[in-house]
N, C-alpha and C positions, 0 to 999 in steps of 0.2 A: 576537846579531847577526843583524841581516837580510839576506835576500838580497841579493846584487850581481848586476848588469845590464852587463856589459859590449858595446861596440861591438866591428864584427869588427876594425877596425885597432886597439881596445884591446889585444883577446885575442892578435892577430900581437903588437904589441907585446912584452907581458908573457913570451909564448912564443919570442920571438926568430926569429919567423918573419915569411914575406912576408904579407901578406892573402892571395892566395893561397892558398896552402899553408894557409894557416888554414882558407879557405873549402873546401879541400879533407878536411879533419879535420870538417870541420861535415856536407857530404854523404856522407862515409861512414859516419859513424856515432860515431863515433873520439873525436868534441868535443859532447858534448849542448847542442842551440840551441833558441831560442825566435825566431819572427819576430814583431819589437813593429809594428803597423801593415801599411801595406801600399806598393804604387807611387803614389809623388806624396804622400807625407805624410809 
């Protein structure tokens, strides 16, 4: 199986959390992210 690519209101989702709170797991360290693209695409 290949990798899966989740959005952050995927991952809130899946994890039972707000976006937020997800986004908060992402900048601490806590949730490993990748940024696909950039602002405006």
């Amino acid at each position: 199986m290949g990798q899966r690519f989740l959005t952050l209101a995927d991952v809130a989702e899946e994890l039972a959390v707000s976006v937020a709170q997800a986004r908060v797991l992402v900048r601490s360290g806590e949730l490993p992210a990748i940024q696909v693209g950039g602002r405006n695409q």
